[in-house]
GUGU-698805 format. One line per field, with one value per residue (C-alpha): residue in three letters; chain; y, x, z. Coordinates in Angstrom, 3 decimals, m for minus. Example, Ala and Ser with C-alpha at 12.3 -4.5 7.8 and 13.67 -1.06 7.14 Angstrom:
% residues 2
res = c(ALA | SER) $
chain = c(A | A) $
py = c(m4.500 | m1.060) $
px = c(12.300 | 13.670) $
pz = c(7.800 | 7.140) $
% end
This chain:
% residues 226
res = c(UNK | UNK | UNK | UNK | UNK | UNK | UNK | UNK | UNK | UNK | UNK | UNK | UNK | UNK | UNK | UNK | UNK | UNK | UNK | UNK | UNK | UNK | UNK | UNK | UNK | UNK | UNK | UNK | UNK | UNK | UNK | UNK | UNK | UNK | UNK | UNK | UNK | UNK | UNK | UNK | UNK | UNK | UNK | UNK | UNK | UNK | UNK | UNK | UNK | UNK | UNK | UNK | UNK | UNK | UNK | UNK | UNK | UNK | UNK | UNK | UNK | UNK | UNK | UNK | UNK | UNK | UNK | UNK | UNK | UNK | UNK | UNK | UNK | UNK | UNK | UNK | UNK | UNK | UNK | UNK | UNK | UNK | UNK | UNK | UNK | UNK | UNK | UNK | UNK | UNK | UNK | UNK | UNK | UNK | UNK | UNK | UNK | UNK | UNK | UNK | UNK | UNK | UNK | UNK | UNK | UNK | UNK | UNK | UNK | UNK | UNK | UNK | UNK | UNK | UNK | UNK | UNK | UNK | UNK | UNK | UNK | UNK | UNK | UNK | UNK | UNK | UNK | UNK | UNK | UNK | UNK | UNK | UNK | UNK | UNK | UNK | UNK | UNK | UNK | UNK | UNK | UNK | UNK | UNK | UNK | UNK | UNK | UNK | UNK | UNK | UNK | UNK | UNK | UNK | UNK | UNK | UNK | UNK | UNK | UNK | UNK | UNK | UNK | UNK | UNK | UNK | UNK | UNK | UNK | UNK | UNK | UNK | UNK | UNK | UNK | UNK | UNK | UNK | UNK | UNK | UNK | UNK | UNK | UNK | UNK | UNK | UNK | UNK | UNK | UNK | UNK | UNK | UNK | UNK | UNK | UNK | UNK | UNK | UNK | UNK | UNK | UNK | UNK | UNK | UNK | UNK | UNK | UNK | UNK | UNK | UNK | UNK | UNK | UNK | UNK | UNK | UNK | UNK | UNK | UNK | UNK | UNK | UNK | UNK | UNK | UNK) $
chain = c(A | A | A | A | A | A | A | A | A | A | A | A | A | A | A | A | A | A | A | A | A | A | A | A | A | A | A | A | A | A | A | A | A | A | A | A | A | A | A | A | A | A | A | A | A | A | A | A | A | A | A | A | A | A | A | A | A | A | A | A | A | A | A | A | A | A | A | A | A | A | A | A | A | A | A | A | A | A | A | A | A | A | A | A | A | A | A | A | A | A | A | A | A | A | A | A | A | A | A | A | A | A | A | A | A | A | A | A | A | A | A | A | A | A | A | A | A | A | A | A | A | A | A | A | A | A | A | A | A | A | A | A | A | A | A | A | A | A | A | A | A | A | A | A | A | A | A | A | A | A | A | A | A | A | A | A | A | A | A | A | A | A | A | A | A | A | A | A | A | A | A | A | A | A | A | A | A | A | A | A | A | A | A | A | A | A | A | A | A | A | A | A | A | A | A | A | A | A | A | A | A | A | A | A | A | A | A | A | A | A | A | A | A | A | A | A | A | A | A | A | A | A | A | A | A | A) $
py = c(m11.063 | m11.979 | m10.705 | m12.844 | m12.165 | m11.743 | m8.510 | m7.381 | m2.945 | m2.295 | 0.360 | 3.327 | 3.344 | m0.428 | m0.553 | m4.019 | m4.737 | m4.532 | m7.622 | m7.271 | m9.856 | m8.146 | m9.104 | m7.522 | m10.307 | m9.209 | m7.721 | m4.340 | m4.081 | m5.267 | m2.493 | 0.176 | m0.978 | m0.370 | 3.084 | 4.321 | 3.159 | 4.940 | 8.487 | 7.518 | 7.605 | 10.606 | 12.261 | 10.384 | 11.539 | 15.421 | 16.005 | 17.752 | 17.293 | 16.067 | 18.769 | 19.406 | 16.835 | 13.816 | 14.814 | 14.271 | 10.878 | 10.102 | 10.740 | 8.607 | 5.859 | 5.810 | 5.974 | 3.630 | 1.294 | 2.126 | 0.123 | m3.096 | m2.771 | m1.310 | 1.867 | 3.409 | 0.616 | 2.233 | 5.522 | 4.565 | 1.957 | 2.939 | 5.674 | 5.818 | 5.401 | 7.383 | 4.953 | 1.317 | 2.743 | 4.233 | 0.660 | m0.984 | 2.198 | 0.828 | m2.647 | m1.103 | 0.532 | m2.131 | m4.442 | m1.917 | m1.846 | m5.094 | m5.378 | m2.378 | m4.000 | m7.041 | m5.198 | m3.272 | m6.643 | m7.812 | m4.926 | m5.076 | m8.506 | m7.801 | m4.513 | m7.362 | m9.799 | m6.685 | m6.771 | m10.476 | m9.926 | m7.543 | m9.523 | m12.591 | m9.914 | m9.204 | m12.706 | m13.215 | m10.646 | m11.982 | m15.362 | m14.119 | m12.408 | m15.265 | m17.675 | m18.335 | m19.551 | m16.477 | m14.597 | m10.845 | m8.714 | m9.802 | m8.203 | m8.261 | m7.245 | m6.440 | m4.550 | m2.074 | 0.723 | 4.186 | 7.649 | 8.771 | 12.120 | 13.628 | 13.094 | 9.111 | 6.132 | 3.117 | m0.073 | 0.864 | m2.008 | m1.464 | m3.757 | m3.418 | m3.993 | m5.842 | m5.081 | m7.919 | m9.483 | m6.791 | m4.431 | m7.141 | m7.124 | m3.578 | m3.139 | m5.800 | m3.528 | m0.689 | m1.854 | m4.081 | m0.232 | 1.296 | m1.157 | 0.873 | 3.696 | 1.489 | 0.166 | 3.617 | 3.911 | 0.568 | 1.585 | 4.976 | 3.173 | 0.627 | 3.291 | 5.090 | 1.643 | 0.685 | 4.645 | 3.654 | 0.576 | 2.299 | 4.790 | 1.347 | 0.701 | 4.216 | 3.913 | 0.984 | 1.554 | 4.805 | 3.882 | 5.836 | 8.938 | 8.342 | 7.851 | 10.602 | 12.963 | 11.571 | 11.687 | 14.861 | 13.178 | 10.005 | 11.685 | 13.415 | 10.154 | 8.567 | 11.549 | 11.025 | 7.203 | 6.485) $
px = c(m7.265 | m10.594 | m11.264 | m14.548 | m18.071 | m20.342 | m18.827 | m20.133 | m19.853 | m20.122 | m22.058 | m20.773 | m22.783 | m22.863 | m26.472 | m26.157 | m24.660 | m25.059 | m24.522 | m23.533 | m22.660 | m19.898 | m16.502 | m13.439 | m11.886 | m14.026 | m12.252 | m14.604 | m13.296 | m9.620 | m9.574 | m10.372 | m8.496 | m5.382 | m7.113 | m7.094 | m3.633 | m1.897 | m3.925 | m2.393 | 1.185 | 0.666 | m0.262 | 3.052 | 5.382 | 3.564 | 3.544 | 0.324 | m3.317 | m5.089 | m5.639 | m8.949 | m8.838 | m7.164 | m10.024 | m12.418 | m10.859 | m10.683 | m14.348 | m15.411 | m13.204 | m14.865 | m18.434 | m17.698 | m16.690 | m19.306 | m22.108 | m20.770 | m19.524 | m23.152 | m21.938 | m25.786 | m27.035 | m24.203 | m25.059 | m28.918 | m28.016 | m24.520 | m24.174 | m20.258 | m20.884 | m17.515 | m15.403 | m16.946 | m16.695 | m13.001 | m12.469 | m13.199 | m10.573 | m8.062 | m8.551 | m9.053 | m5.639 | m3.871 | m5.004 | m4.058 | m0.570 | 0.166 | m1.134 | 1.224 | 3.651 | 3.759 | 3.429 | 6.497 | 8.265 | 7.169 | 8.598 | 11.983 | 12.525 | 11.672 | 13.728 | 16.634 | 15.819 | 16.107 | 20.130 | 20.288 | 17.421 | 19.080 | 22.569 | 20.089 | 18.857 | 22.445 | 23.039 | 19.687 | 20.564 | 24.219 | 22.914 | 20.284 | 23.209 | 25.645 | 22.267 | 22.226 | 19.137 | 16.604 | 14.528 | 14.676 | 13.268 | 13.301 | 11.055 | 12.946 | 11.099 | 12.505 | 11.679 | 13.461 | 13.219 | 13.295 | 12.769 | 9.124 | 8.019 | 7.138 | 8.904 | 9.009 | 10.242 | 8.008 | 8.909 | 9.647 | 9.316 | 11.212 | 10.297 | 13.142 | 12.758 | 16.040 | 16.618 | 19.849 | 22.205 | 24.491 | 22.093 | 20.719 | 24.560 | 24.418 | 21.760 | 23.506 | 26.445 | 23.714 | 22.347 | 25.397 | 26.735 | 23.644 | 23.646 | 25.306 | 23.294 | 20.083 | 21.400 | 21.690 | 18.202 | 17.414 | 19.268 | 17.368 | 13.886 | 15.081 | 16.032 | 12.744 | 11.002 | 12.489 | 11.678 | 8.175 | 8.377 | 10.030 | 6.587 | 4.194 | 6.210 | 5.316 | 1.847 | 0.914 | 2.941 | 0.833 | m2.940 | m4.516 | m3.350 | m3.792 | m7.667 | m8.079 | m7.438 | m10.031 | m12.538 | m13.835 | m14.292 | m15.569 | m18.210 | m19.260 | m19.670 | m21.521 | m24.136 | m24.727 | m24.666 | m28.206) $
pz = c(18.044 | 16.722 | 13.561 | 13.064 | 13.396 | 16.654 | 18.231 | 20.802 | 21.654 | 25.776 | 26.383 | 28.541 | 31.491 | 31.664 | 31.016 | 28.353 | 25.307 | 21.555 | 19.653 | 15.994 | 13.454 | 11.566 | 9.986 | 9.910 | 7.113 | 4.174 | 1.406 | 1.252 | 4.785 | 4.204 | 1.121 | 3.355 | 6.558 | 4.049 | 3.076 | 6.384 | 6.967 | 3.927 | 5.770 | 9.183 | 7.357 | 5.341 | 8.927 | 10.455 | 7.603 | 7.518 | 10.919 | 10.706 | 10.267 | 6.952 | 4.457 | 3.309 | 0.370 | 2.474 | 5.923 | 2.628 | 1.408 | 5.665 | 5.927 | 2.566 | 4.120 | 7.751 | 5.772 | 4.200 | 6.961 | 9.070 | 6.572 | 7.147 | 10.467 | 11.662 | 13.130 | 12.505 | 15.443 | 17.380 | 16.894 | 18.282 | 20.968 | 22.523 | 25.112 | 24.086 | 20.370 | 18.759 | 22.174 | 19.854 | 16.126 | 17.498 | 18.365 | 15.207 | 13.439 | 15.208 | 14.310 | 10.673 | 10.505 | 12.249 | 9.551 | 6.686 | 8.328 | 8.395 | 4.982 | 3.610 | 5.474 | 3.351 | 0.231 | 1.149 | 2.218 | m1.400 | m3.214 | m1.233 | m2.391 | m6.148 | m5.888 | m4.890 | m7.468 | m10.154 | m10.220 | m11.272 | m13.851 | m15.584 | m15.619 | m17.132 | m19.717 | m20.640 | m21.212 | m22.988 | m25.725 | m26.069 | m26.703 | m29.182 | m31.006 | m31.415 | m32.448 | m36.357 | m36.598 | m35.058 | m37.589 | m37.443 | m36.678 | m33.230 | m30.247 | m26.949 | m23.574 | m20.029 | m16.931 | m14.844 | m12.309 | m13.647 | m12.603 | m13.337 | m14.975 | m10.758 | m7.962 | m7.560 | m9.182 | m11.154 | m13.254 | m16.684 | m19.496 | m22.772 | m26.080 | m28.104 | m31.875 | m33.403 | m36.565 | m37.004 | m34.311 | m34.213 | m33.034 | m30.479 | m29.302 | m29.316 | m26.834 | m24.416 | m24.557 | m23.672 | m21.001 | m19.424 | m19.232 | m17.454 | m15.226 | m12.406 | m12.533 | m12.251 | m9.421 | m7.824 | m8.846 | m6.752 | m3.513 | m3.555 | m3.951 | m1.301 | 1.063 | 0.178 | 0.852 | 4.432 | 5.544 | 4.598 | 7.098 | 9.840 | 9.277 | 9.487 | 12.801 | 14.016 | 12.771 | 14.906 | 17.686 | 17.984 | 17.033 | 20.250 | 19.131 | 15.501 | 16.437 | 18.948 | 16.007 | 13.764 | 16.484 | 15.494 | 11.868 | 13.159 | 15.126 | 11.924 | 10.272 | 13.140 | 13.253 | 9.513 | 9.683 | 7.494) $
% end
C-alpha cells in the first residue's frame, strides 16, 4: 500500500487525471485517521447511525482531512469527486485501526504485567519495613486498575504516607489482601479490551459499508471544501 506522496484521483468518465502531492504518513493525518476509526467502532458497537453530536465530530474530522489531502481540487477537477475523497476515508480508517489496534495490544500487555507489579509492591513495602536504617516519614507510590466514578475503569496511583515501619507493613498486608479483587478488576478490563479488537477486526473487514454511510456527510464536506 502506498501511503506516500504523488496520488493520483481517476476521474469518472476517464477524461485524465488529477495529480496531487499528498501524504497519508503525517501525523495531522495519522491523528485523524485514528479519529475516524474510534466513529466507525462506535457505529459497529451501536448498531445504528451517528447521533447528532458524533455526525458533528464525523464532519470536523473529514474537514479536517480534506485540507491536506486536497479534497477542494477534487471537488473542481473530478467528475466522481465523493468515489476519490471516499477512497482516501478508507485508507484513513484503515490506518486508525491498525493504530488502535496496537494501542489495544499495548494495554493488554501492561494489563498482564499489572499482577507481578503489584506482588513486587508487596515485597517493596515488606522490605522497607524490616530496613533499620529508612527515615520516616516515608512516601510510597504504586499504580493499579480501579473502577472509575462512570461506567469504565482507569489506572489509579496511590502515594502512601508512612508514618513508621509498622504501618509500611500494614499497608503490604492491605494490599497483598486486595490483590484478588484487582485481579477481577484486570480480567474484566481485559475482556473489555479483546471485545474492542474483535470490533477493529469488524471495522476493517467492513470499510465499504462503513464509507457508504458517511457519503451523505462526505459530500457535505466536499461541497463546502474552501
Amino acid at each position: 500500500m502506498d501511503w506516500g506522496g504523488g496520488i493520483i484521483a481517476r476521474n469518472g468518465k476517464g477524461k485524465g487525471k488529477i495529480k496531487r502531492d499528498v501524504s497519508f504518513r503525517t501525523a495531522e493525518i495519522r491523528e485523524i485517521g485514528e479519529s475516524l476509526a474510534s466513529l466507525g467502532l462506535v457505529r459497529i458497537k451501536n448498531g445504528e447511525a451517528l447521533n447528532v453530536r458524533r455526525k458533528e465530530s464525523l464532519r470536523r474530522a473529514l474537514a479536517e482531512a480534506g485540507q491536506p489531502l486536497r479534497w477542494s481540487e477534487v471537488a473542481a477537477l473530478s467528475d466522481d469527486p465523493v468515489g476519490v475523497a471516499a477512497g482516501d476515508v478508507k485508507k484513513l480508517v484503515r490506518s486508525g485501526a491498525a493504530a488502535l489496534e496496537r494501542n489495544v495490544c499495548d494495554e493488554l500487555k501492561d494489563k498482564k504485567a499489572e499482577a507481578d507489579r503489584l506482588m513486587k509492591v508487596v515485597k517493596s513495602l515488606r522490605d522497607l519495613a524490616e530496613d533499620p536504617g529508612v527515615e520516616y516519614p516515608a512516601e510510597f507510590t504504586y499504580s493499579r486498575t480501579a473502577r472509575s466514578a462512570g461506567d469504565g475503569f482507569v489506572m489509579k496511583t496511590e502515594t502512601l504516607t508512612l508514618a513508621d515501619a509498622e504501618e509500611a507493613l500494614r499497608a503490604a498486608r492491605k494490599i497483598e489482601k486486595s490483590l484478588p479483587n484487582w485481579s477481577k478488576l484486570r480480567d474484566e478490563v481485559m475482556d473489555e479490551l479483546r471485545r474492542k479488537q474483535d470490533t477493529i477486526k469488524s471495522l476493517t473487514g467492513n470499510l465499504s459499508d462503513l464509507v457508504e454511510s458517511w457519503r451523505g456527510v462526505l459530500q457535505e464536506v466536499l461541497v463546502t471544501m474552501p
